[in-house]
BAVEXMAR-122083 format. One record per residue: residue in three letters; x, y, z of N, C-alpha, C, CB in turn; chain. Coordinates in pm, whole numbers, padded with zeros to 5 digits. Glycine has a CB too. Example, Ala and Ser with C-alpha at 12.3 -4.5 7.8 and 13.67 -1.06 7.14 Angstrom:
BEGIN
   residuo      n_x      n_y      n_z     ca_x     ca_y     ca_z      c_x      c_y      c_z     cb_x     cb_y     cb_z   cadena
       ala    01319   -00569    00780    01230   -00450    00780    01320   -00330    00780    01131   -00447    00905        A
       ser    01285   -00225    00708    01367   -00106    00714    01290    00003    00787    01408   -00060    00572        A
END
This chain:
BEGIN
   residuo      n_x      n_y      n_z     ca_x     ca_y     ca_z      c_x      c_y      c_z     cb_x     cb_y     cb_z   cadena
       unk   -00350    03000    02311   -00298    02918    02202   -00369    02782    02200   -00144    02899    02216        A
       unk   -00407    02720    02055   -00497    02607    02069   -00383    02513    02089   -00604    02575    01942        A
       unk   -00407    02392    02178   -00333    02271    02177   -00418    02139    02085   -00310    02234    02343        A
       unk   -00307    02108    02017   -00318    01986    01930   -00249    01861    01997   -00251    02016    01786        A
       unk   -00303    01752    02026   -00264    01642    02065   -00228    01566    01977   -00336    01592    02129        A
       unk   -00100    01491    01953   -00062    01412    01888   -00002    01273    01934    00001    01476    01828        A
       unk   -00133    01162    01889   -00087    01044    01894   -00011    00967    01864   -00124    01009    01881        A
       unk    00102    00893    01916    00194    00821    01832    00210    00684    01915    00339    00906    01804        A
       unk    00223    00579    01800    00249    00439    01845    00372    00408    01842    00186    00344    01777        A
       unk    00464    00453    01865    00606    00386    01886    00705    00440    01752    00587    00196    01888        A
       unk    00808    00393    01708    00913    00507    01660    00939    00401    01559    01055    00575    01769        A
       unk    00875    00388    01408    00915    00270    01301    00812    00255    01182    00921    00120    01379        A
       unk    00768    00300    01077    00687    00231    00980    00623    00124    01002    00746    00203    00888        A
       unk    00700    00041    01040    00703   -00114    01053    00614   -00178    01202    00882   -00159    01061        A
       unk    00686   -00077    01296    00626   -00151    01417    00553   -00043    01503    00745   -00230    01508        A
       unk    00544    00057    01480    00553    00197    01495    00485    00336    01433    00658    00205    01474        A
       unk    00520    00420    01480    00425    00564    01401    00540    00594    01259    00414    00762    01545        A
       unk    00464    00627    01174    00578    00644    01044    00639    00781    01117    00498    00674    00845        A
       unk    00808    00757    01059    00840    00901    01113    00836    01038    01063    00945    00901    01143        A
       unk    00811    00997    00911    00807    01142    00816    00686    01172    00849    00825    01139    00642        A
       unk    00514    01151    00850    00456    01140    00886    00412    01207    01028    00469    01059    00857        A
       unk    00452    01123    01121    00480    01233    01260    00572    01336    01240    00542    01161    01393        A
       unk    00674    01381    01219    00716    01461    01209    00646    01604    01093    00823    01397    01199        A
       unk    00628    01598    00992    00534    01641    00921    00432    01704    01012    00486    01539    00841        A
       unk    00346    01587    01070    00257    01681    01137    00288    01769    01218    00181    01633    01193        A
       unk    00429    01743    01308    00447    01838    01436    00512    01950    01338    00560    01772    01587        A
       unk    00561    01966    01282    00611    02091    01138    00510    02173    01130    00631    02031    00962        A
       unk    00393    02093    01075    00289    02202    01020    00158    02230    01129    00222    02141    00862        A
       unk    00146    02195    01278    00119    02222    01363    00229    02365    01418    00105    02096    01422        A
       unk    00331    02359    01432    00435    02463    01498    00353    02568    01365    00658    02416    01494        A
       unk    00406    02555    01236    00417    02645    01160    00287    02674    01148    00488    02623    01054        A
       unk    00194    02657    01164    00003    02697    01242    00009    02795    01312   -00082    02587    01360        A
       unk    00120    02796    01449    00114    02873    01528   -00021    02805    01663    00092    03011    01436        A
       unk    00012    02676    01662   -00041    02622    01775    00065    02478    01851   -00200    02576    01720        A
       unk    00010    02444    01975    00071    02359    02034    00074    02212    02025    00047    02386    02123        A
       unk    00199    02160    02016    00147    02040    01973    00202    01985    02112    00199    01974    01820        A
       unk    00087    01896    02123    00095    01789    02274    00119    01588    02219   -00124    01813    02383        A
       unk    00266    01567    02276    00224    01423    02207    00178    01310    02313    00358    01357    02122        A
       unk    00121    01226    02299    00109    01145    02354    00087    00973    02320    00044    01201    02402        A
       unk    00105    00855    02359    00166    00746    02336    00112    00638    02445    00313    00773    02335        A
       unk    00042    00537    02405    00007    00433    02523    00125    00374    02596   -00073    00311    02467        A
       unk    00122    00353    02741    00218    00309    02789    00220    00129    02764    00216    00367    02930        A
       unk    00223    00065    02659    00195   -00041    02692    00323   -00071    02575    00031   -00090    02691        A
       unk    00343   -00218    02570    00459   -00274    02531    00376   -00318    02325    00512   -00441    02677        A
       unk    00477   -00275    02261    00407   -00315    02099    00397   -00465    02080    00509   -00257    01959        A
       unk    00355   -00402    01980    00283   -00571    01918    00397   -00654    01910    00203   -00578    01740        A
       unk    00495   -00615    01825    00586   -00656    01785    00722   -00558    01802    00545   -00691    01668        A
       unk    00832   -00656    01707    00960   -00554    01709    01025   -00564    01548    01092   -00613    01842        A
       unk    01072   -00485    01468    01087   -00501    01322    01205   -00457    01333    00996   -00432    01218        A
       unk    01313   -00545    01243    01455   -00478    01197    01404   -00413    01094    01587   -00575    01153        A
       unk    01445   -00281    01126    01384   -00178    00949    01507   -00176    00848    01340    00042    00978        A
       unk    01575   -00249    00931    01712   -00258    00808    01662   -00411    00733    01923   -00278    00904        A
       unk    01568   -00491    00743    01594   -00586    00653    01446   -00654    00667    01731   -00678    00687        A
       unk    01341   -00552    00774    01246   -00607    00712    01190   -00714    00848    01306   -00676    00561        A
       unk    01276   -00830    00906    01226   -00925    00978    01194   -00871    01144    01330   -01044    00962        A
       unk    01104   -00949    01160    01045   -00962    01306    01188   -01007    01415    00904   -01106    01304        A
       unk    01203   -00889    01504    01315   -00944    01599    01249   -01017    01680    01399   -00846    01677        A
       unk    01262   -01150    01747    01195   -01236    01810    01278   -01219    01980    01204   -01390    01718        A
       unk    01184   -01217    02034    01225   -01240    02193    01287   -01117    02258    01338   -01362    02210        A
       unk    01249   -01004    02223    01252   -00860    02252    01108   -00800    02216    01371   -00788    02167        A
       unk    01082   -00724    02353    00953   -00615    02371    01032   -00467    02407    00830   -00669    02524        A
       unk    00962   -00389    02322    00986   -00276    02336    00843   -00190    02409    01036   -00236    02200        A
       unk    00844   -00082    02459    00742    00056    02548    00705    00129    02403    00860    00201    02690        A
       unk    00579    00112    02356    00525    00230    02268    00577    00338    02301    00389    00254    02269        A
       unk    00557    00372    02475    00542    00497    02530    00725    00543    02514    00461    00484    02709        A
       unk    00807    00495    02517    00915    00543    02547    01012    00508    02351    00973    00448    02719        A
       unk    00960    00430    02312    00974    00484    02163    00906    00603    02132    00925    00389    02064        A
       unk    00830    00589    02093    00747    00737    02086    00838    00841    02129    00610    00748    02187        A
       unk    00862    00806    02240    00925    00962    02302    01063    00964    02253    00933    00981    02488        A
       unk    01100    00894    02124    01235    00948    02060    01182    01037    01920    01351    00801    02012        A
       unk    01094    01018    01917    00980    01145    01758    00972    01265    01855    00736    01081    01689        A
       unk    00932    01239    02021    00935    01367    02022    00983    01417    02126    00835    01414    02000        A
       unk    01149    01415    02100    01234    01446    02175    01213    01439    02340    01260    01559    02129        A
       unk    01157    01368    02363    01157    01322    02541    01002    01368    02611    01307    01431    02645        A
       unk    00940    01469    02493    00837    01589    02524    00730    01465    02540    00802    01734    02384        A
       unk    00677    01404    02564    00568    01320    02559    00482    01251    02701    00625    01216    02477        A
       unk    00344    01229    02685    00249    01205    02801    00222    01046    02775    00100    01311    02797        A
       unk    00179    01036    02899    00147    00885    02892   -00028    00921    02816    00155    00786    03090        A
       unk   -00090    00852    02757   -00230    00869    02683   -00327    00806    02802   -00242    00774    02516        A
       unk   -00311    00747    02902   -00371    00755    03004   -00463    00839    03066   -00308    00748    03052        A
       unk   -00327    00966    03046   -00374    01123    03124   -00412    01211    03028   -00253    01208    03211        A
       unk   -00414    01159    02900   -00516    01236    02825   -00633    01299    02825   -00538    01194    02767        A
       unk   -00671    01380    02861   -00818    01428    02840   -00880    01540    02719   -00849    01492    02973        A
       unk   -00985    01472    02659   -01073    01600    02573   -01100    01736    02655   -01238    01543    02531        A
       unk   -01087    01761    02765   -01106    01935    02837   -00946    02027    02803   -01129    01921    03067        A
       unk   -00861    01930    02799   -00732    02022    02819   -00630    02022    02649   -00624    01935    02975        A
       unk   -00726    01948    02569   -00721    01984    02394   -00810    02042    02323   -00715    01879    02312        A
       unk   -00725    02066    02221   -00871    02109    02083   -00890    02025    01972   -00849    02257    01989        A
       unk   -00799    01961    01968   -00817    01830    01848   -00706    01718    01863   -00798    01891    01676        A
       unk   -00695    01642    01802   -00628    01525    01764   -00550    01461    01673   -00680    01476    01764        A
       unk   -00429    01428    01647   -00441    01393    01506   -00305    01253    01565   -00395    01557    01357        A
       unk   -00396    01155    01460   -00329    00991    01465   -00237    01002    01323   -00478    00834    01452        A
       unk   -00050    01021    01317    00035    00977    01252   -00036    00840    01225    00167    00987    01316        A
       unk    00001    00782    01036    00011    00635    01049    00117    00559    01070   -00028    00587    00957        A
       unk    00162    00433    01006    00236    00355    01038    00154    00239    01077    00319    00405    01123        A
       unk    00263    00095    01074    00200    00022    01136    00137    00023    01285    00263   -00051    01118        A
       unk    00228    00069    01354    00209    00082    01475    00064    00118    01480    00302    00172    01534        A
       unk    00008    00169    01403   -00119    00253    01421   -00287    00138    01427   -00114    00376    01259        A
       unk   -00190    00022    01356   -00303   -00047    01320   -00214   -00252    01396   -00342   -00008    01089        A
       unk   -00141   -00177    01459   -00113   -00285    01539   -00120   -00225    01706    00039   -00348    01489        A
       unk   -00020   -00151    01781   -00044   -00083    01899   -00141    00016    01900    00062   -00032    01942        A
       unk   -00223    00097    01853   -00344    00140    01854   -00464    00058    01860   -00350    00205    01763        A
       unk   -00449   -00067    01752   -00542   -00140    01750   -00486   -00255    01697   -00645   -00090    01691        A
       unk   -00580   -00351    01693   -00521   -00475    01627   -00589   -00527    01468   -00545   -00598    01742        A
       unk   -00604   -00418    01405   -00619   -00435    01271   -00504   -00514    01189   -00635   -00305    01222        A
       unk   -00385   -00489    01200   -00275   -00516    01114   -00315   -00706    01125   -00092   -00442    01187        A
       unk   -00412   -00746    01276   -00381   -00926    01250   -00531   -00896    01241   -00296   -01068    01392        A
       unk   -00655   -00862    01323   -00751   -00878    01311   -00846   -00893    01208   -00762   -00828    01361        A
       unk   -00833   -00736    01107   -00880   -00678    01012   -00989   -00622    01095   -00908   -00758    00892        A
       unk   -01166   -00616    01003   -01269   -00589    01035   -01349   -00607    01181   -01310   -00636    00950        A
       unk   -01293   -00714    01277   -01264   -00751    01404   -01193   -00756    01464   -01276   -00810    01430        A
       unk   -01092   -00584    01458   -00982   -00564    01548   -01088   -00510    01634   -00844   -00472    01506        A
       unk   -01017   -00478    01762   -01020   -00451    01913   -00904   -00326    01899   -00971   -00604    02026        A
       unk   -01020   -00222    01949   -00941   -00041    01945   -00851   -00019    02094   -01103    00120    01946        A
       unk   -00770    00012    02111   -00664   -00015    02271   -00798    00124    02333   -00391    00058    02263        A
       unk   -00871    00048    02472   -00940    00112    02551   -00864    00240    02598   -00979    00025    02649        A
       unk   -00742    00308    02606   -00725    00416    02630   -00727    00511    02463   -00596    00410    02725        A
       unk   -00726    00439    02349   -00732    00509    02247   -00881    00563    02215   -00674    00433    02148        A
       unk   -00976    00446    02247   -01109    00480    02195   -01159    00577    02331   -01213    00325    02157        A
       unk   -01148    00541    02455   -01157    00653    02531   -01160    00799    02504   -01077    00641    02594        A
       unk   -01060    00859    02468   -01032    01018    02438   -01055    00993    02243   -00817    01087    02509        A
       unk   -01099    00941    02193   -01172    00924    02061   -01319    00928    02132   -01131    00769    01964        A
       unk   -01374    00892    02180   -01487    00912    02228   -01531    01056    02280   -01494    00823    02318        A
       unk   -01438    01061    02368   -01445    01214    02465   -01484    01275    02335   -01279    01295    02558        A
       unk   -01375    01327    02252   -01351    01397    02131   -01515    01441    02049   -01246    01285    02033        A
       unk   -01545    01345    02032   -01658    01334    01955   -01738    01387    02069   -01695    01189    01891        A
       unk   -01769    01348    02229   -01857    01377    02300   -01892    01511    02231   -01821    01371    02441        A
       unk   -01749    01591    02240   -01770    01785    02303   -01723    01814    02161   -01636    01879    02473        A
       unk   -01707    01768    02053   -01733    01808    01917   -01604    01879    01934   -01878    01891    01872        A
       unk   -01499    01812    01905   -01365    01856    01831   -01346    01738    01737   -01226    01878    01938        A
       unk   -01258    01835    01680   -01157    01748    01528   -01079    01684    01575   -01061    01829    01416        A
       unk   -01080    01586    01474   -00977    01496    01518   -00940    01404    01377   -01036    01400    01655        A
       unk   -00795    01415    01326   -00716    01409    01235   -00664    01262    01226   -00622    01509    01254        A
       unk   -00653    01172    01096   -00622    00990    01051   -00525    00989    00949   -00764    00894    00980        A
       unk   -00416    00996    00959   -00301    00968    00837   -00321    00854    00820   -00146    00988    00856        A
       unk   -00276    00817    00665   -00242    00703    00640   -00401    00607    00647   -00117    00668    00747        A
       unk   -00267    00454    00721   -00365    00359    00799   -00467    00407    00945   -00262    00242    00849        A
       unk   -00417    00496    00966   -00529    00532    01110   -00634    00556    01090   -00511    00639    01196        A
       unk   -00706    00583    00964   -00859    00577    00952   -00957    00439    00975   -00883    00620    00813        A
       unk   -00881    00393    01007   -00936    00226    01029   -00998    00236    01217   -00750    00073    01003        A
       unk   -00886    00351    01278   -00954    00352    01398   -01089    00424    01377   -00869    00417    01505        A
       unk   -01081    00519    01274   -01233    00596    01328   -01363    00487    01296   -01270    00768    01220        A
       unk   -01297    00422    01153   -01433    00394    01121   -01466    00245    01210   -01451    00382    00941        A
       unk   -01376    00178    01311   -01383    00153    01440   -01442    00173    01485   -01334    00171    01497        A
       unk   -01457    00307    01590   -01480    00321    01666   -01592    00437    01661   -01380    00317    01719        A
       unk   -01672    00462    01482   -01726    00543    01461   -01809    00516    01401   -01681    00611    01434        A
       unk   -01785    00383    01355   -01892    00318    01221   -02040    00334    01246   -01877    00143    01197        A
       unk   -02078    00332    01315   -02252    00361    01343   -02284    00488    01264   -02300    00394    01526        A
       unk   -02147    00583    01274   -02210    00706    01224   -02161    00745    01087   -02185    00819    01318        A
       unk   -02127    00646    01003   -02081    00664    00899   -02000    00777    00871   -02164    00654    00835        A
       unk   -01862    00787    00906   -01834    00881    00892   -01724    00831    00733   -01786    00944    01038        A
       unk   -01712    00939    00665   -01628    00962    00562   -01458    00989    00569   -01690    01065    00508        A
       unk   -01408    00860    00520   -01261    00832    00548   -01206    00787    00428   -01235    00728    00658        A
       unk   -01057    00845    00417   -00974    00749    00285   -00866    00721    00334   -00936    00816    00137        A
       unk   -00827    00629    00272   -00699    00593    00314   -00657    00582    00105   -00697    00411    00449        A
       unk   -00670    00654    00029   -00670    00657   -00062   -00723    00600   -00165   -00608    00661   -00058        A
       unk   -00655    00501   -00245   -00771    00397   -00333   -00725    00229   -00320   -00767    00443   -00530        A
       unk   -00708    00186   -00224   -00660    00064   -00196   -00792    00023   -00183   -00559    00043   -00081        A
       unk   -00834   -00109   -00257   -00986   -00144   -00254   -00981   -00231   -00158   -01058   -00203   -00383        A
       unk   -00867   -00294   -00094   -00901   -00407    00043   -00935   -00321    00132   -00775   -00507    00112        A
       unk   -00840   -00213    00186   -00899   -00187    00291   -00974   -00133    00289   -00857   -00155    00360        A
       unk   -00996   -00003    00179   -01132    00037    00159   -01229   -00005    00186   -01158    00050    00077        A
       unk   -01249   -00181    00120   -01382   -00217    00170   -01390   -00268    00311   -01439   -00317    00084        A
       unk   -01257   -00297    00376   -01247   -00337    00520   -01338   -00187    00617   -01043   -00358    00562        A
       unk   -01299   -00048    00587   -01316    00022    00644   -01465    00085    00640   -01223    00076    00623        A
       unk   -01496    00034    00513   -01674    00020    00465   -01768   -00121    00547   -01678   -00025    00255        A
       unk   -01673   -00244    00549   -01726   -00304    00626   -01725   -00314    00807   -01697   -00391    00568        A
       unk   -01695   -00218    00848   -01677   -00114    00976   -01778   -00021    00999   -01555   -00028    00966        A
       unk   -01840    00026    00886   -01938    00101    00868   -01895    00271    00830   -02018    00078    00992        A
       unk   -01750    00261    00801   -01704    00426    00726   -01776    00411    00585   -01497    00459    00694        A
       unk   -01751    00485    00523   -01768    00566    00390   -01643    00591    00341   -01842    00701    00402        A
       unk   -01571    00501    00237   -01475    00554    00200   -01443    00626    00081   -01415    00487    00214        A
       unk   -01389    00720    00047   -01414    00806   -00030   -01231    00803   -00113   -01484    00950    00061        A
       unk   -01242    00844   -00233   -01092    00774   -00295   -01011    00904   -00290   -01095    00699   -00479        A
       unk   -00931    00932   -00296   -00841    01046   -00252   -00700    01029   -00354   -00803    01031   -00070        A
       unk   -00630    01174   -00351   -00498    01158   -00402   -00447    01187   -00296   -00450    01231   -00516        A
       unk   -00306    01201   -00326   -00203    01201   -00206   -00198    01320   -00142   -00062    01172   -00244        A
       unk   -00239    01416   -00200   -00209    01579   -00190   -00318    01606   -00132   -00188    01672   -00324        A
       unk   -00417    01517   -00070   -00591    01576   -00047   -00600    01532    00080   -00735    01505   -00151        A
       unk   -00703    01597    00075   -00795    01561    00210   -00943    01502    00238   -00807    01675    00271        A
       unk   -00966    01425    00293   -01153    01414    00300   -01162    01459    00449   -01244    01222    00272        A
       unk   -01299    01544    00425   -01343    01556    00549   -01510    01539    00597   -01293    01679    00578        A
       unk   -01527    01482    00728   -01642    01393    00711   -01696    01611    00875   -01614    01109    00787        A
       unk   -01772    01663    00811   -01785    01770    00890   -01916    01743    00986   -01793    01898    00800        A
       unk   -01967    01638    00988   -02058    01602    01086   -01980    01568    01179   -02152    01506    01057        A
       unk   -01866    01500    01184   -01809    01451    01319   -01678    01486    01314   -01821    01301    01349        A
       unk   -01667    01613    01216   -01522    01674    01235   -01373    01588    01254   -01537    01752    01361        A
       unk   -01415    01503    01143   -01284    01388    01107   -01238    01468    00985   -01332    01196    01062        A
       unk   -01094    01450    00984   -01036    01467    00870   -00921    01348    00837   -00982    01607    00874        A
       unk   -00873    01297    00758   -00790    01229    00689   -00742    01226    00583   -00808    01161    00690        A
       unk   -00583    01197    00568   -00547    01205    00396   -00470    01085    00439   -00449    01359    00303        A
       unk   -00371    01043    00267   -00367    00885    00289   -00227    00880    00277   -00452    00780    00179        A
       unk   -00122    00997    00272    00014    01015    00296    00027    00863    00269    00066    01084    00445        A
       unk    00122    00812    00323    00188    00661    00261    00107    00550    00235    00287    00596    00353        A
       unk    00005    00555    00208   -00087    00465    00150   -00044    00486    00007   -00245    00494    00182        A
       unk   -00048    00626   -00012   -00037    00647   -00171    00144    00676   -00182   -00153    00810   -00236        A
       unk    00170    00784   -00154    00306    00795   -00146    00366    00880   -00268    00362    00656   -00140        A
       unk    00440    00816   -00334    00537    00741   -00266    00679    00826   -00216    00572    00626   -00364        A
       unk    00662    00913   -00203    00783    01031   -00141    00724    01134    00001    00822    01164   -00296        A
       unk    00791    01170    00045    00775    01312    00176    00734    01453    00127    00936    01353    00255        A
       unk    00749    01472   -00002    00735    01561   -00060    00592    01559   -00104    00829    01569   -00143        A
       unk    00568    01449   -00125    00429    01431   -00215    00285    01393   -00086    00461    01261   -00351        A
       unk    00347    01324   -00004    00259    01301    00149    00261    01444    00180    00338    01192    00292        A
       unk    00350    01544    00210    00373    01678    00266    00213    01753    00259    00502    01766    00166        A
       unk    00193    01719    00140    00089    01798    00082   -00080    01776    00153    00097    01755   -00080        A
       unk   -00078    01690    00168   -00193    01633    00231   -00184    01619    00380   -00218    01505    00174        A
       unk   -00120    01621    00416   -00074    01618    00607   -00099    01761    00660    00126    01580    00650        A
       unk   -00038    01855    00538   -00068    01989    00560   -00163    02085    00559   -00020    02025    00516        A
       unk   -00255    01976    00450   -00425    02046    00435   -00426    02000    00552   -00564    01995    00317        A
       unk   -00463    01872    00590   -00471    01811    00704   -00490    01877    00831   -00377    01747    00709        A
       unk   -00381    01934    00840   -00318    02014    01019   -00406    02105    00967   -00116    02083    01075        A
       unk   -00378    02222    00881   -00448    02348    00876   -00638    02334    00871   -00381    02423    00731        A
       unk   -00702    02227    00830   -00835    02187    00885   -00852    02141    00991   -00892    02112    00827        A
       unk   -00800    02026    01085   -00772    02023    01182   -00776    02181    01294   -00663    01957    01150        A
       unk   -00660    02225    01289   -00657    02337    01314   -00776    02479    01325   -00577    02342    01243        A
       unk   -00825    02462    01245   -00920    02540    01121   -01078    02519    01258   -00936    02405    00893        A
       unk   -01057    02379    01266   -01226    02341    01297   -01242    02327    01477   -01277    02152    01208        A
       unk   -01107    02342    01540   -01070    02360    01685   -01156    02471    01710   -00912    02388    01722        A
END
């Protein structure tokens, strides 16, 4: 059975991996008929967000690693012990979390800094030529940590970050919600689920090409 690794930054839109989003993917990974493996940096988030109203809780740190592990029911690895030998692909839920505890895009922009255990097994990945999957905002890590090789990413048709992720050195390519781009030189895939939105029903669609290429190119 192929194993799919799934990254997640902590449990929130806001501060965190979106949860329809992660969940979605682990749905249409099961319903694949492959394994999904999650995993989560052990390090403390950027921040902390009341999602009931929006504001920054001040003077509380929360564990990526142990939020996270409420998306997936306790099942989760530290990303430490991650390795490219014991997967077949990858796939980064968005959310903020993705572009704040993954990386520090959400303050940086075009001169964020990728979290060294993320670009690590993003690296591996690419070494030994597996797929590896960007909801949402997480295409900002590839073209990160990929930009030399121009790879082809959307995060739909938002022209800031678009050109943020062009000035990274991706290729961004404009997308609907229901789609997918896929860059097959370096076996990236991405769709732009809550970039565009604006429902679960309508992200569904694109998360699901998503997994099944993903899947597809393992």
């Amino acid at each position: 059975m192929k194993k799919i690794g799934v990254i997640l930054s902590g449990c929130g839109v806001n501060d965190g991996s979106e949860i329809h989003e992660a969940t979605l993917t682990l749905l249409f990974l099961d319903k694949a008929g492959v394994e999904a493996v999650c995993f989560a940096p052990n390090t403390d988030q950027f921040d902390l967000i009341d999602h009931l109203t929006g504001k920054e809780i001040k003077g509380k740190k929360r564990n990526a690693l142990v939020e996270s592990a409420r998306i997936a029911r306790g099942e989760i690895n530290d990303l430490s012990q991650m390795k490219s030998s014991e997967i077949d692909g990858i796939i980064f839920p968005g959310g903020f979390g993705a572009a704040k505890n993954l990386c520090n895009f959400a303050v940086k922009g075009i001169d964020c800094v990728v979290n060294p255990e993320v670009e690590k097994i993003m690296q591996e990945m690419h070494r030994d030529n597996k797929p590896m999957g960007f909801i949402c905002i997480a295409p900002v890590l590839a073209a990160k940590v990929f930009g030399k090789y121009q790879p082809k990413l959307t995060i739909g048709n938002d022209p800031e970050t678009a050109n943020q992720i062009e000035a990274m050195g991706g290729k961004h390519i404009v997308c609907e919600v229901g789609d997918m781009v896929v860059d097959n030189a370096s076996k990236i895939v991405s769709t732009p689920a809550y970039m565009l939105g604006p429902t679960i029903s309508k992200i569904a669609g694109g998360i699901e090409k998503l997994v099944e290429k993903v899947v597809a190119l393992a």
